[in-house]
N, C-alpha and C positions, 0 to 999 in steps of 0.2 A: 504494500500500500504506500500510495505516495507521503501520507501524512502522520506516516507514525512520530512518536515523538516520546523521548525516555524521561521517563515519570519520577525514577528513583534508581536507585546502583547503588548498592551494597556489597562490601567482601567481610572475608573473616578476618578476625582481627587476634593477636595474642591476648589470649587470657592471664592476666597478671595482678594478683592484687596487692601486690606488692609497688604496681605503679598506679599512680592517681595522676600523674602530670598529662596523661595522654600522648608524652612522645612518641611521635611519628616515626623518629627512629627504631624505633622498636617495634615496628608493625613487617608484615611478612612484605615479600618481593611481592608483584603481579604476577610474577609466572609462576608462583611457591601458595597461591593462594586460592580459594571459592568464592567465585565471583557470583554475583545476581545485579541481573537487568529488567528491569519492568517498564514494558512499550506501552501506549496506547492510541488506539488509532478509531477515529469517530466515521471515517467510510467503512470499515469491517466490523465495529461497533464490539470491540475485543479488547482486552487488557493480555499481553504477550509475558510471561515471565522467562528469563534464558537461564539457564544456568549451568557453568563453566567451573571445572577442575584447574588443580594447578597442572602444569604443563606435563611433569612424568605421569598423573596419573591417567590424563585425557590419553594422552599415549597405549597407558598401560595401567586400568583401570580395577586389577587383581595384580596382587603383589601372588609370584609362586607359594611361596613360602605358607603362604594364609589360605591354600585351598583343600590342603589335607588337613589341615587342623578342625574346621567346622563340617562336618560330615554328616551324622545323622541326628538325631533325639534333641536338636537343638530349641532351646526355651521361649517362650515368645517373649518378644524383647520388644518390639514395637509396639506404642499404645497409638489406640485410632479411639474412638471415642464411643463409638454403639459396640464394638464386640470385646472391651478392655485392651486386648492385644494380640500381635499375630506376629511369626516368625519369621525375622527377616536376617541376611546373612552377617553377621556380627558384624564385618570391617567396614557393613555399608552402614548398619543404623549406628556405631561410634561414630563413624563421618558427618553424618546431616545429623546429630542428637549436638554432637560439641563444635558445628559449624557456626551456630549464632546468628544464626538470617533469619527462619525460621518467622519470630516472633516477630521481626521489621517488616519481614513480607509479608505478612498475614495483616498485620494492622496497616499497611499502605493499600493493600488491595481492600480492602476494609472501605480506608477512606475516600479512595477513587469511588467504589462501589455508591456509598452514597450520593456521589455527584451523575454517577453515571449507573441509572439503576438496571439497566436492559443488555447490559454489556456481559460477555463470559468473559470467563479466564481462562489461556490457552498458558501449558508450561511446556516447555520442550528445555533441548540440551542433548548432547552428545556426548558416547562415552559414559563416561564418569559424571559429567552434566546431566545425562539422561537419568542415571540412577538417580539422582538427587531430584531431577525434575517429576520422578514417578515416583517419591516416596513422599514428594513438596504435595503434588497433586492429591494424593488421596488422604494424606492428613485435613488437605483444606477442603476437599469435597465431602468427608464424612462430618468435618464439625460445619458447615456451612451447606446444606441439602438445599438450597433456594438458589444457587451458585450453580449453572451448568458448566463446568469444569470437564477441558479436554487435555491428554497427553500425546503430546507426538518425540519418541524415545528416536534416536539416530542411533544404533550401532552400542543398543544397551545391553549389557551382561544379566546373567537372574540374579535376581534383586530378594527374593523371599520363596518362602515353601509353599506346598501345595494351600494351607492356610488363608495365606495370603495372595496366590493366585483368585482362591474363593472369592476372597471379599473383595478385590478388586473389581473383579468381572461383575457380583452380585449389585455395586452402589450406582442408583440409576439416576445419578447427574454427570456419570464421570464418563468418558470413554479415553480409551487406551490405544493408542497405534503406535505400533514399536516397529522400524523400519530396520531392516538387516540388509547389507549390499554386496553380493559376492562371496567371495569368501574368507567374509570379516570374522576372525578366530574366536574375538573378544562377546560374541552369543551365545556360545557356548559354554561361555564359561561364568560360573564355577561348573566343573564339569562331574561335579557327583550330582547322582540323582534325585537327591533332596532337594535343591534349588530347582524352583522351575519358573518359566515366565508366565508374566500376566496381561493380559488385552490381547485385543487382536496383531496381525503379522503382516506385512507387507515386504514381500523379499522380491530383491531385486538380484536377476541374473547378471553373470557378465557382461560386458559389454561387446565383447569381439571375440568372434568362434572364427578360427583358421582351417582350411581342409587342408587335406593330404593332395599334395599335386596329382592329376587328374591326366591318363595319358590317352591320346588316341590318337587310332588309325591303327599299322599291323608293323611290329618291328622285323619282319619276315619279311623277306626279298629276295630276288636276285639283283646282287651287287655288279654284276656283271651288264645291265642290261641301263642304261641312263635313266631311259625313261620310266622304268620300274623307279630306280633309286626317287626318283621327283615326286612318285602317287605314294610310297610306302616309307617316306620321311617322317618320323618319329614329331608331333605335336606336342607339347607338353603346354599347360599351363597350371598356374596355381592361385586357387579363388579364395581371396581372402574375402571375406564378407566383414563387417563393422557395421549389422543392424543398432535398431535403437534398443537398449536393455528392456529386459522383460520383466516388469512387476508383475505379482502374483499376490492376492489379499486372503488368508487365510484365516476364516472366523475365530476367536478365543486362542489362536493360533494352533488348532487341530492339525494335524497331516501337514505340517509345515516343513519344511526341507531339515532335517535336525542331522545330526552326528551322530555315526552310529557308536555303539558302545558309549559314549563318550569321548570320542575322541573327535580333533579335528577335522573338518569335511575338506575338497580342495586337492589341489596337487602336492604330493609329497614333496617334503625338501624345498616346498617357494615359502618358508616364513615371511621371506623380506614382500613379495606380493600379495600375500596375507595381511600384513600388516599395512600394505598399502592400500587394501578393501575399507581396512577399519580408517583409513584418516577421512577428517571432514572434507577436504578436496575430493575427495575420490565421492562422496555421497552425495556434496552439489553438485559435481560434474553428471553424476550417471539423474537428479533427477531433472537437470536443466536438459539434457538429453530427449526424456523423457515428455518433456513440457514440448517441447517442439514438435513432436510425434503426437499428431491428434488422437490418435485410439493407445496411446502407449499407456494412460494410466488406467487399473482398475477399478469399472463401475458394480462390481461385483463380487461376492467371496468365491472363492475354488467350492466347486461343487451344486453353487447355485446359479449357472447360468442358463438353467430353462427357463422357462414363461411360466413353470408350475400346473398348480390344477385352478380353473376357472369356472365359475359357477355364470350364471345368467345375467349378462350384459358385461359380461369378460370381470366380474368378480373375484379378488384372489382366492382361493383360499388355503385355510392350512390345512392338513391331513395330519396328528398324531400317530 
């Protein structure tokens, strides 16, 4: 939208209380920190929240070391407000519990709210932002049900247990779209099977399938004969194709493209273009792509694209 305009920006700040002067020196880097931004834009009639990781962990949003430690029987550690609490994977609810935004963003969309009472609130983020923007989201949509409240997750890791997939999907102001690009590593992970995700899925294929050079005519001749050699001349060509990527929207994220066993999906041995799936450049590229290809995005979930059953005067209906 042309008319967005930033409301408020908040990061984290060092916990000390030991200082009262508020020295600035003593506050984190911008690439060492968790940022939030809050848009609002009166042609989309939306309040936009972003929010952003410090720079290793947008990168690299599971530390190794942290994903064998939390595995199964883990405690519910997140409070939401209608069901006490639900289980979320320990290093992410420390992160957004001792972030300190939390309670600035809530009371600024708070105050916007009353000036602009028809307006939602969209939260997104990437990575490490996403996780934060999808744990932001359903604290503010379960204590604020008058608030339709959306997430759009970029290239978000699982964030909570099956508990917590419930109640997300269950809270009917909030909707969830978690966008996965390739073969971004960082969805999978944490990759035990206690962690699982929540909302819907939107997976984007690669962008460029290559064939195998393609040969024709007959490499069978007589060499001997000129004009034989001119009709029975070996043709090769090799068809690289660079269609537009293909999104695919999977309900609650059913039959979504997952990893088997748990392990990473993808070509063996390309980390390094793994890890080029999961950067933000690689996800506005594929859906700027995508934007330009009239039918490239999904108006539909995988598995629902018939016309259904129809009763009289092309009425939908549903069948149990």
């Amino acid at each position: 939208s042309d008319d967005l305009i930033l409301a408020a920006f908040y990061y984290e700040t060092v916990v000390n209380e030991d200082n009262l002067t508020h020295d600035t020196t003593n506050e984190k880097s911008p690439s060492d920190r968790m940022e939030v931004a809050i848009f609002a834009s009166d042609i989309l009639r939306q309040f936009i929240v972003v929010y952003q990781g410090s720079a290793e962990s947008q990168a690299k949003p599971i530390k190794n070391r942290l994903t064998a430690r939390f595995t199964s029987n883990e405690s519910k550690n997140f409070g939401v407000y209608t069901e006490g609490s639900v289980s979320v994977f320990p290093p992410f609810e420390k992160s957004y519990s001792q972030s300190d935004v939390e309670e600035k963003v809530f009371r600024k969309l708070d105050e916007l709210a009353e000036q602009h009472p028809f307006f939602d609130v969209i939260m997104t983020g990437h990575s490490f932002g996403a996780m934060m923007a999808l744990l932001g989201c359903t604290r503010y949509a379960c204590s604020r049900p008058a608030m339709m409240v959306s997430c759009y997750a970029f290239g978000c890791p699982k964030v909570g247990a099956l508990d917590f997939r419930h109640y997300v999907n269950s809270l009917p102001n909030l909707k969830v779209m978690r966008i996965e690009n390739g073969y971004d590593p960082w969805v999978h992970s944490p990759d035990n099977p206690t962690w699982v995700h929540a909302g819907h899925t939107i997976s984007i294929m690669p962008q460029s399938q290559v064939k195998k050079p393609e040969k024709i005519g007959n490499e069978k001749g007589n060499k001997d004969n000129d004009q034989s050699n001119c009709d029975l001349v070996v043709s090769q060509r090799s068809t690289t194709t660079e269609p537009a990527p293909s999104a695919r929207a999977f309900k609650f994220g059913d039959d979504r493209p997952d990893s088997a066993g748990g392990k990473f999906i993808g070509k063996k041995g390309k980390r390094q273009e793994k890890q080029m799936d999961h950067d933000m450049s690689s996800y506005l590229n594929a859906i700027e792509v995508i934007h330009k290809d009239r039918y490239g995005w999904p108006n539909h979930f995988v598995g629902e694209e018939g016309s259904g059953v129809r009763g009289l005067n092309e009425e939908n209906r549903l069948v149990c």
